[in-house]
ROVOZA-99594 format. One record per residue (C-alpha): x, y, z; residue in three letters. Coordinates in pm, whole numbers, padded with zeros to 5 digits, always signed. Layout:
ROVOZA-99594
XYZala;...
end
This chain:
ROVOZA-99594
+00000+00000+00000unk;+00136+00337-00079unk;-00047+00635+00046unk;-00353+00422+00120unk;-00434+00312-00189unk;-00364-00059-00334unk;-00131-00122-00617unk;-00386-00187-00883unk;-00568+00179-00873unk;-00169+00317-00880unk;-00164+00102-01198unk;-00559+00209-01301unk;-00428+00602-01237unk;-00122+00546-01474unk;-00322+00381-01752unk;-00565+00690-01750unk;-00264+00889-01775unk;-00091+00742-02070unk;-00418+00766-02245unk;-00531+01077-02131unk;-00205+01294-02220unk;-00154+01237-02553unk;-00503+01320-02661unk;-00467+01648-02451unk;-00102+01717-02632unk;-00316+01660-02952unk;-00659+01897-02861unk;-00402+02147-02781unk;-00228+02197-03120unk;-00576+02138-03295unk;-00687+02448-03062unk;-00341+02675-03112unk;-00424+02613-03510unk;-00756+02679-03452unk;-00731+02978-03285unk;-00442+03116-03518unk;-00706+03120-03789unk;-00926+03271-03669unk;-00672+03581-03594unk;-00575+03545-03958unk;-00966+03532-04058unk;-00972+03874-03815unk;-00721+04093-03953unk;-00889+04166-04301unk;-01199+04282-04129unk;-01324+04688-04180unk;-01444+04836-03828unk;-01477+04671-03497unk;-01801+04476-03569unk;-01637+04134-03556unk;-01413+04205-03275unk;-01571+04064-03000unk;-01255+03971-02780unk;
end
C-alpha cells in the first residue's frame, strides 16, 4: 500500500494517464491552429463589428 491506496488503482491512475495525455497534447495543437485562424480570418476585417474579444 502506498499512500492508502492498493497497487492496482496506482496502476488504473497510470493507464488513465498514458491515455489521457496524448489526446490532450493533440486537442491542444488542434486548438493553437484553430485559434491562429481565426486571428488570420480577423485581420482583413473593416471596423470593430467582428471584434468581439
Amino acid at each position: 500500500m502506498f499512500l492508502g491506496m492498493e497497487w492496482y488503482w496506482w496502476l488504473l491512475i497510470v493507464v488513465a494517464l498514458v491515455i489521457c495525455i496524448p489526446f490532450k497534447v493533440k486537442f491542444m495543437k488542434w486548438w493553437s491552429k484553430r485559434e491562429q485562424e481565426k486571428k488570420k480570418n480577423q485581420t482583413g476585417k473593416w471596423g470593430d463589428e467582428d471584434d468581439r474579444s
